[in-house]
N, C-alpha and C positions, 0 to 999 in steps of 0.2 A: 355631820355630813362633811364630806372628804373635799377639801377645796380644791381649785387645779392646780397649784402649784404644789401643796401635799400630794395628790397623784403624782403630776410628773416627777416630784422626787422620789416618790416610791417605785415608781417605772424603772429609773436612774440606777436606784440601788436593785429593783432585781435586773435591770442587765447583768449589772457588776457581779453579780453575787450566782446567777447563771454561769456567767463568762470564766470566773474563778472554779467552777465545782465542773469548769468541761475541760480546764487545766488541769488541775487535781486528775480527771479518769486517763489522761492521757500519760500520766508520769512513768510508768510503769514500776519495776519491782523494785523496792523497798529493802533496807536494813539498817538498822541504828549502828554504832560504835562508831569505833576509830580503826584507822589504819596508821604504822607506823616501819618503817624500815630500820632494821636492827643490823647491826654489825657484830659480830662473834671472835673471839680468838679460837684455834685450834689447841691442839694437844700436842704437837710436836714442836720440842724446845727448839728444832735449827728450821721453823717455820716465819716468812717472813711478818708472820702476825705476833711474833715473839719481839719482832726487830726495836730497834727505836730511832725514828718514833716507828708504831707500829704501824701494817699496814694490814687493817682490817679485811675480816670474810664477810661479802655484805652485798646488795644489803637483803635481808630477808626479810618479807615482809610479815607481819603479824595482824591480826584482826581480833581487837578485841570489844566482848558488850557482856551486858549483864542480862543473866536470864535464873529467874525464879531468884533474886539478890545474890547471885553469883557469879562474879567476873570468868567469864569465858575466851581464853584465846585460841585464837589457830594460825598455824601456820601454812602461809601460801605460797604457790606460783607465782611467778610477774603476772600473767594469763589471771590468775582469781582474783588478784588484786588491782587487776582493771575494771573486771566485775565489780568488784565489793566499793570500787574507788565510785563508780558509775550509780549504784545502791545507794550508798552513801547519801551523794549528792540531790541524789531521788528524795530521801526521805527529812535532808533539810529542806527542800522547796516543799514539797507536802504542808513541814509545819509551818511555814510560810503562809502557804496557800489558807492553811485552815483557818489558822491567826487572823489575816485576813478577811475571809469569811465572816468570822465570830465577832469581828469588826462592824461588817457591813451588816450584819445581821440584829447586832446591837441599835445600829444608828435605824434602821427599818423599824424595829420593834417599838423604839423611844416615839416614834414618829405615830403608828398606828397607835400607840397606848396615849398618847397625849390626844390624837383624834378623837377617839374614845372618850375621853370623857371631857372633851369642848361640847 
């Protein structure tokens, strides 16, 4: 039998563990990788990207992740890569959020299973 202070801790953790997975539905879209801004030379030798020092074509940004084990990049707009920058950030609070979760969901479990068999 569940003592009170075993309930109210279990109360505790599913607030938390509610309050985390109504984080989680609110984050919106998702995407893994990296973003990076790249600078480029051109091809015309009296270009000041030739100069020295030189002064770069830039910056471009790139996006890249791996899908089916293969590095995939693309190149974007400022515009897609506010998106992607926005994604991003989505998808490390996600694993944040889950981490978390799987945390509190741990410390509930330990709590119920050691109830169990008091």
């Amino acid at each position: 039998m569940a003592t009170k202070r075993t309930t109210q801790r279990l109360d505790r953790y599913e607030r938390r563990y509610r309050a985390l997975a109504h984080e989680l539905a609110g984050i919106g879209y998702i995407t893994q990788g990296s973003l990076a801004p790249r600078f480029t030379r051109c091809g015309k030798p009296t270009c000041a990207c030739r100069a020295d020092p030189p002064k770069l074509h830039g910056p471009y940004w790139h996006w890249s992740t791996k899908v089916n084990g293969k590095t995939v990049n693309r190149r974007l707009s400022d515009r897609d890569a506010e998106l992607y920058t926005g994604w991003i950030e989505n998808d490390r609070r996600a694993r944040e959020l889950l981490a978390e979760m799987r945390a509190v969901a741990a410390e509930a479990t330990a709590l119920l299973l050691e109830d169990r068999s008091a």
